[in-house]
N, C-alpha and C positions, 0 to 999 in steps of 0.2 A: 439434635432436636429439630422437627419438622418445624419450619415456616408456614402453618397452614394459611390457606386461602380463605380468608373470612368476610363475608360479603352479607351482612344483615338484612332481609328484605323478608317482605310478605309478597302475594299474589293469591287472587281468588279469596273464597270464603274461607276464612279460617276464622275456628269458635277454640276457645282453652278446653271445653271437655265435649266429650258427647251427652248431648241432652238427647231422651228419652220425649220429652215434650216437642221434638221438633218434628215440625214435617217431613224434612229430609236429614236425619241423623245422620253423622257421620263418624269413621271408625281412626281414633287418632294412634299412626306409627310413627312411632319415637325413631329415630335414625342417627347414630354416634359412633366417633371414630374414637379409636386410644381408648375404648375400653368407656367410655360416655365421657370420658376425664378430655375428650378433644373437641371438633366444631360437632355443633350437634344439629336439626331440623326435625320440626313435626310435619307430616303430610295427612290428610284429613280425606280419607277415602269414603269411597262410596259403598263398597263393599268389603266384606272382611278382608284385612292384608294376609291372613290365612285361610282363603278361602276356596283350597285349589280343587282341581277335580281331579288330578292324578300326580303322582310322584315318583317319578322312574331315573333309575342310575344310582351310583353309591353314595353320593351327597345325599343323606336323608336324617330327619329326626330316631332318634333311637332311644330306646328306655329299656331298665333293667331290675329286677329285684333279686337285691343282693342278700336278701334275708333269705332264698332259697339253695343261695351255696352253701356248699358242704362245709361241716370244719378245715380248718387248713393244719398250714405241718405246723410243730413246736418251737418251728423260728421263725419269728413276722418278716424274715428281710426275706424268705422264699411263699410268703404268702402269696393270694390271687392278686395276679394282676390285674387291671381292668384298665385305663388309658396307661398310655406312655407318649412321648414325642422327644427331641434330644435333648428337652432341658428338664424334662420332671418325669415320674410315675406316679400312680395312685394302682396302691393294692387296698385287699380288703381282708382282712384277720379274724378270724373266730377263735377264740380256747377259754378253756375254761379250767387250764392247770397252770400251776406253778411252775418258771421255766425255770429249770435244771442248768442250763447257758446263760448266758450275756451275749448281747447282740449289739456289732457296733457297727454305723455305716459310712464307709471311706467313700460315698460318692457322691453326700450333699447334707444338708440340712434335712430333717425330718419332719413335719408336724401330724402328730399322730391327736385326732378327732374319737372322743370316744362315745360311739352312738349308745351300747348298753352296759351295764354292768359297775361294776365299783371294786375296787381293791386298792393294791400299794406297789408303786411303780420303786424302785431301787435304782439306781444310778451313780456316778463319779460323783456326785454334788449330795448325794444323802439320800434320804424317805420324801417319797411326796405319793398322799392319798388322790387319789385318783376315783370320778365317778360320772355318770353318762352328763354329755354337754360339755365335756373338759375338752379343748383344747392343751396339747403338752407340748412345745417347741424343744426338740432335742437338738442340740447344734449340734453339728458333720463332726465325728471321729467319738463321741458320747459313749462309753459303754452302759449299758442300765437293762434291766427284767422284769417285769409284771410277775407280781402274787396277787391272781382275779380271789374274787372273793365268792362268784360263781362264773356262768356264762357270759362272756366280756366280746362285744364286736368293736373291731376298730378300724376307721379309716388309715390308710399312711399315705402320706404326700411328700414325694421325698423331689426336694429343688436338687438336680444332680447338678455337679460343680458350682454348686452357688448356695445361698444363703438366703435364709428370711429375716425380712423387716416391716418396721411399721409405713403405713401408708406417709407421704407428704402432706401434713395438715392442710396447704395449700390447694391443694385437690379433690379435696372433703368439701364442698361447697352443699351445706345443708346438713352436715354430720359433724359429729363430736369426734374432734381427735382422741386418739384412744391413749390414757393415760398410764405407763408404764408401773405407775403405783398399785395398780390394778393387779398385777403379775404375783402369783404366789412362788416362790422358790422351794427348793428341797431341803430338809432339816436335817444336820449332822446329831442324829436323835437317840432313842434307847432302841427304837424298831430298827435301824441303820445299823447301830454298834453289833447287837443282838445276831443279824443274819450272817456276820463276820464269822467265818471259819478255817483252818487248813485241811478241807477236803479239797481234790483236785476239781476247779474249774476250766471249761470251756470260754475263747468269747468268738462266736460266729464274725469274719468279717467282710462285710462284700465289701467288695471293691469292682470294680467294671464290669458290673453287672455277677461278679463270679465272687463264690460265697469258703474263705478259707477258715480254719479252726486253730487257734492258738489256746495251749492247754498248761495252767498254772495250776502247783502244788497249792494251792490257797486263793480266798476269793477275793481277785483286786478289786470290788468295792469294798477296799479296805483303811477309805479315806477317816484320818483324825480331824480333818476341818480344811478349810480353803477362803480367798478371799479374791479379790477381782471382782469386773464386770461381765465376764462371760458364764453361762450357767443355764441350765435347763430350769425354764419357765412353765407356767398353767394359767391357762383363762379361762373362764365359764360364760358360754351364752349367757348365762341370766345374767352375767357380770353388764352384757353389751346392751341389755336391755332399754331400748329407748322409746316412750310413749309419744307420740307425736297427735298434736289440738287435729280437729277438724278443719279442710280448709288449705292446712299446709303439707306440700309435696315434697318429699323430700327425693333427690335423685339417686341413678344407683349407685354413683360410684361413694354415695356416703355410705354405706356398708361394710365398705371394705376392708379389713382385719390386717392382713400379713400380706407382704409385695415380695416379689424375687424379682430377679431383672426382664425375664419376658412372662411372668403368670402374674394373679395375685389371688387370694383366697377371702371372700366376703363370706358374713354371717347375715341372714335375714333371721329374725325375732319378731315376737308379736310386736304388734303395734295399734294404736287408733289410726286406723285409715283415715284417707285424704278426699274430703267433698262431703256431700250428704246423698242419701238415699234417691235417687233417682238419675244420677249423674255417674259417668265413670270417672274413680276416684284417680286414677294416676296412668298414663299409655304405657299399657302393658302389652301391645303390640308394639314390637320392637325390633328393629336390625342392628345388634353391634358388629359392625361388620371388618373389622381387625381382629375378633379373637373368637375363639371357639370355647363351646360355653359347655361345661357338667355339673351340675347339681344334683348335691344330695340332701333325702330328706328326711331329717332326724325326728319331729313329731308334728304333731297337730295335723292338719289335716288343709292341703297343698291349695288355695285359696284361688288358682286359674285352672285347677285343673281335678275333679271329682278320684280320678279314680287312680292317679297315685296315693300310694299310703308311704309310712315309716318302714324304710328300711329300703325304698326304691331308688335309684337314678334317673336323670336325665340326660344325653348329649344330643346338642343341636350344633353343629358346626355354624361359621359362618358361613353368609352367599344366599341366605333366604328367609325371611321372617319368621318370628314364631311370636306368640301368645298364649292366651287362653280358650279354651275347648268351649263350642259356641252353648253348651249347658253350664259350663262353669260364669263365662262371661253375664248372663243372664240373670244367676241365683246368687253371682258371691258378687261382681264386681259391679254390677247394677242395684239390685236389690237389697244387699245384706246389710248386716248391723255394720257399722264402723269399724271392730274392732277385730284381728285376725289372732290364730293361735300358734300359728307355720313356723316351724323354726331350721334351716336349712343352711346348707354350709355350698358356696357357690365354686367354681374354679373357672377364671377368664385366661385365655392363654393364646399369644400372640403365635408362637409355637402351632401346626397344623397338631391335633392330636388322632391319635390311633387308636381305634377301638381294640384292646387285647382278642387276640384269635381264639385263647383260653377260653374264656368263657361260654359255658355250656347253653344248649341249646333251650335249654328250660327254664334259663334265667333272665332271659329275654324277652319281652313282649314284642314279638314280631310284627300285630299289626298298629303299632303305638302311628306309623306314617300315616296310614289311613282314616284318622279316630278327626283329622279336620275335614276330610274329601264332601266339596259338595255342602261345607257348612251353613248354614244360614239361621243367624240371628233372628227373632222375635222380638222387635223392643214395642 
């Protein structure tokens, strides 16, 4: 555990927000180590801390819409990749059949995010309905198969040799620990008994990254019932839903959902913003600069930045600010009502992450770097 260097002080002007009434406004960047959960500092710029006029080399911002890949194969563990690094991947899953297989993954935990669609996930542990905004935490070695009820996209986040947990309450400074009563389980049910057969199944397994086939005369979810604390889990955004008064800031690492030992996976939900209408409500210019950040975003309509929609990504590595787009800054983050609709699933990861080489050329917005160049505010 670092001993950090913590030295409390101010110097110069510093205001808590940017007022719009002032003469000399200025632009506040948030700056925190360990993911904002370590020392943190605001510096109160004069111009936007994204404010550059060119951006050359492969450290760059990057965005993606993943709503324009194609379907994938009929087994999510060879689905699109999109990052990887040595401790996680995140693919991304389209179908809209019934798998015929069982899919189980020998190389970590799984948290499979389900941006659209609704059916019935089958697993070791029983039936559990599944539909868009779920959360399903499959723990490492789980065999289980979706019956989409139509077109079903899904996030995977697979923590390789390791496992997901709940955040440290202690570290939530501003957020509600997340309460495990919350978790919906899988039912040893009539639909579970029901899909029990002796036709021959399949169960795909990766293991180091390579994907083998084990084939039984009957289907082992062929579970009578089970008891313990281990067990494939469901959360729903709306579950996380938190409305926050006028006024109060809540920071980001109160968001945060699920931890592995070098990532972790926050949920942002609508919320009552923070301040009132003339003021910027929370420093969304920001350098966390220990982890490399991707976000995705499942609806409403992205609250720093106009022209993401549902169904896009984000990657900003660390090593250089980012914020809001100086049109979005102006109309959402100065001006707007209080209250936002954004509901997004984040990944911070201490881990350098790699953009997958897969991904095609049209799913890319190549000039997303450019879209700050030469910005300038209007307040």
């Amino acid at each position: 555990m670092t001993n950090w260097i913590r030295l409390p002080n101010s110097e110069g002007a510093c205001t808590p927000q940017s007022d719009t009434r002032s003469d000399q406004p200025t632009y506040q960047r948030h700056i925190g180590r360990k993911g904002f959960q370590g020392p943190s500092a605001q510096i109160y710029h004069r111009h936007p801390p994204v404010g550059w006029a060119t951006f050359e080399g492969p450290l760059r911002p990057r965005a993606f819409d993943l709503a324009k890949l194609a379907p994938g194969p009929a087994c999510p563990l060879q689905a699109r990749r999109i990052l990887r690094s040595d401790s996680m991947e995140v693919r991304y899953w389209k179908t809209d059949a019934k798998m015929h297989a069982l899919s189980r993954n020998a190389d970590g935990d799984t948290l499979m995010f389900v941006h659209n669609g609704e059916g019935a996930l089958f697993c070791d542990y029983g039936h559990l309905p599944y539909r868009d905004g779920d959360y399903i935490l499959l723990p490492r070695g789980t065999a289980w198969r979706v019956e989409p009820a139509g077109h079903c996209e899904f996030m995977l986040i697979e923590a390789t040799a390791d496992a997901f947990g709940l955040p440290d309450p202690g570290t939530m400074a501003g957020g509600t620990p997340l309460d495990p009563m919350m978790f919906t389980v899988p039912r040893i049910d009539d639909a579970f008994r029901a899909q029990q057969d002796d036709a021959f199944w399949e169960i795909h397994i990766k293991r180091k990254g390579q994907v083998s086939t084990l084939t039984y005369p009957y289907n082992p979810l062929d579970a009578a019932g089970w008891e313990g604390d281990l067990c494939v889990v469901k959360l729903n955004w709306r579950d996380l839903r938190r409305q926050n008064g006028s006024g109060h800031k809540v920071p980001p690492a109160a968001y945060c959902t699920f931890v592995a030992s070098t990532f972790s996976v926050s949920t942002f939900v609508p919320k009552v913003g923070e301040g009132q209408s003339g003021m910027l409500r929370v420093p969304f210019y920001h350098s966390n600069e220990d982890m490399d950040e991707f976000v995705f975003y499942h609806r409403g309509e992205f609250f720093s930045r106009g022209e993401i929609k549902a169904g896009m990504a984000t990657f900003h590595p660390s090593g250089f600010p980012h914020g809001p787009h100086p049109k979005s800054y102006q109309e959402k983050m100065i001006k707007a009502p209080v209250e936002t609709d954004e509901v997004a699933v984040m990944i911070d990861s201490h881990d350098f992450l790699a953009v997958d080489d897969s991904i095609p050329d049209g799913a890319e917005w190549k000039v997303y770097v450019k879209t700050w160049e030469k910005s300038q505010e209007t307040l």
